[in-house]
N, C-alpha and C positions, 0 to 999 in steps of 0.2 A: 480574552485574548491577552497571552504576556505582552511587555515591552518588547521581548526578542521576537516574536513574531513578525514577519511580515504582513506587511496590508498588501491585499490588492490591486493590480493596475487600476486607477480609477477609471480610464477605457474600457477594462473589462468589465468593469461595475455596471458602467451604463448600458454598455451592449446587452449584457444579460436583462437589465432592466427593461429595455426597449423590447428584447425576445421575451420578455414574459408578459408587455402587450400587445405583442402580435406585431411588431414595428421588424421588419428584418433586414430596410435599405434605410443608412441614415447617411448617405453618401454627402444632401445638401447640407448638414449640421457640420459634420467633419470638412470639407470644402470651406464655407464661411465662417468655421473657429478657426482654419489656418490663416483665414485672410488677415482676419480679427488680431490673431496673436501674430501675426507679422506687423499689421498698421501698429499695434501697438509697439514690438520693439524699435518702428524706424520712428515712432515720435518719442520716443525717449531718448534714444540714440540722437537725433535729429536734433532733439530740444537742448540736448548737451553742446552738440555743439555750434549752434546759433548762438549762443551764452558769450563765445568768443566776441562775438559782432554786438553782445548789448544789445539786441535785440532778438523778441517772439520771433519764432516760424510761422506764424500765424502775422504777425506784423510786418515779415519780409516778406510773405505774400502779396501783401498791400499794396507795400511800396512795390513789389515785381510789377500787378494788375497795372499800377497807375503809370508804372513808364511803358508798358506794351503798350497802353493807352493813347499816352506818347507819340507814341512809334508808330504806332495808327492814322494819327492825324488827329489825335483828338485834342483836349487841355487837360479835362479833369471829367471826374465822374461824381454821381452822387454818393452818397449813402447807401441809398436805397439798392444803387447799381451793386456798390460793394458787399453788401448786405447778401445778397442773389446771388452774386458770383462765388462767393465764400462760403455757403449757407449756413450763415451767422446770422443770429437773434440779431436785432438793430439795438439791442442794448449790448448785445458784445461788440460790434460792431460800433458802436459809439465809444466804449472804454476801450480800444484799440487805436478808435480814431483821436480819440483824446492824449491818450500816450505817446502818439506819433506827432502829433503840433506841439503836446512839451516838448519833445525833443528836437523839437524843429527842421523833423523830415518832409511834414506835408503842411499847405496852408490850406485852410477852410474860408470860401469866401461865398457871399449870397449868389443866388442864381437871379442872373439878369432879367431872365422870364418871369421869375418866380421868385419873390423875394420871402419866401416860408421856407424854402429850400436852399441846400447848401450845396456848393459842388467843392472836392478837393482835387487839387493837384500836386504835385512832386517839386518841393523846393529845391534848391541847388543840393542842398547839407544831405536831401533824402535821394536825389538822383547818383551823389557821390558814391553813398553807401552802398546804391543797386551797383553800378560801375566796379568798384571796390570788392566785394563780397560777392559778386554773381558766380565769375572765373572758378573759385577756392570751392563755394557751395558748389557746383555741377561737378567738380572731379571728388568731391567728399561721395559723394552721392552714385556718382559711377562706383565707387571702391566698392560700395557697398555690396553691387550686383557683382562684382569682380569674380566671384565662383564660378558665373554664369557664363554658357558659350555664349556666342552671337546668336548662334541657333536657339537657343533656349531661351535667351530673352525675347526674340521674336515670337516665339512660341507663348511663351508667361504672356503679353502683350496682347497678342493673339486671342488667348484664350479670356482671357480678363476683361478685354472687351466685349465679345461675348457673353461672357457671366454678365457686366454691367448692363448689357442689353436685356438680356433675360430679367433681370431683377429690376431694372427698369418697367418693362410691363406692366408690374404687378404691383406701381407704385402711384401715390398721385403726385409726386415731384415730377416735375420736369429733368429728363437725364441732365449731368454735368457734362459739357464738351470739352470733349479733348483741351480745346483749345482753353480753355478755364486755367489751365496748368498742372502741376503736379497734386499729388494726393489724389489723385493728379489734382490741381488746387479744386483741385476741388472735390472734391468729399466735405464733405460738411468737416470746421475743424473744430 
C-alpha cells in the first residue's frame, strides 16, 4: 500500500474483524470505549486545570471527602476510610496523604482507640483551599457539560446509573455511591 493511500477506519477494521468471528453486537465495547475516552479527556482536562490550585484532582478529592466529613458531624477519617472511598491502593493513598501534610492541608494524628491507627482531618490552610477552590471548580465543571440541555443531562445521568448498576452486578467491588462524589469520586482514581 502507497503512502497516498488511505487506511481504513479502524472501526471498520474491527467490525469486519468481530463479523469474521461471528460477533455481530458489540454494542457493550462501543458503550464503554466512549465512557473510557470521555473519563479520559475530563481527567486531563481536569488535571490542567487543578494545576492552577497546586494541587491533584485526586488530592482535592481528599481534602472535598474530609470537609463533607466535617459537615457531617464527624473530625477525621482514617486511611483506610479514604482508601475505600477513593479506591485507591493505601500505598497511593499514603503518597497523597503524605503530600497533603507537607503542604499542610491536613494533619495526621493517632487514633485514641487505637493507637496503630491514624485518623486525618482538614487543617485550616486545607479547609481554606476547599472554601476557596470549590465555587471556580463546580462552574469549570458545569462549562464542561454546557452542550448539554437539562434534558439531556438528566438523561446521561439517568442512564449512567443504570449502566453503573448493571456493571455493578457482575463485579466483586462494592458499587461507589453517589454520595462518594464525582468521577463521581469515585471511580477508582
Amino acid at each position: 500500500m502507497s503512502s497516498s493511500t488511505t487506511q481504513a477506519d479502524p472501526r471498520t477494521i474491527f467490525l469486519q474483524a468481530m463479523t469474521e468471528m461471528g460477533i455481530e453486537d458489540i454494542h457493550g465495547v462501543e458503550v464503554l470505549w466512549l465512557i473510557k475516552m470521555t473519563a479520559n479527556a475530563y481527567d486531563t482536562i481536569l488535571a490542567e486545570h487543578m494545576r492552577e490550585e497546586g494541587i491533584s484532582e485526586p488530592r482535592w478529592r481528599i481534602l472535598l471527602r474530609l470537609w463533607r466529613e466535617e459537615k457531617c458531624g464527624g473530625e477525621s477519617l482514617s486511611p483506610t476510610q479514604l482508601s475505600q472511598a477513593h479506591r485507591l491502593s493505601k500505598n497511593t493513598i499514603s503518597a497523597h496523604l503524605r503530600a497533603l501534610e507537607e503542604q499542610e492541608l491536613i494533619a495526621r494524628e493517632l487514633d485514641a482507640d487505637d493507637l496503630r491507627q491514624f485518623r486525618i482531618r482538614l487543617t485550616n490552610s486545607g479547609r481554606d483551599l476547599i472554601h476557596r477552590s470549590t465555587p471556580g471548580h463546580m462552574t469549570f465543571l458545569n462549562q464542561l457539560t454546557a452542550d448539554l440541555s437539562p434534558n439531556e443531562i438528566d438523561t446521561i445521568q439517568n442512564l449512567l446509573h443504570k449502566l453503573h448498576h448493571s456493571i455493578s452486578k457482575h463485579s466483586q467491588l462494592a458499587p461507589v455511591s453517589v454520595e462518594d462524589g464525582p468521577k463521581a469520586d469515585n471511580s477508582p482514581d
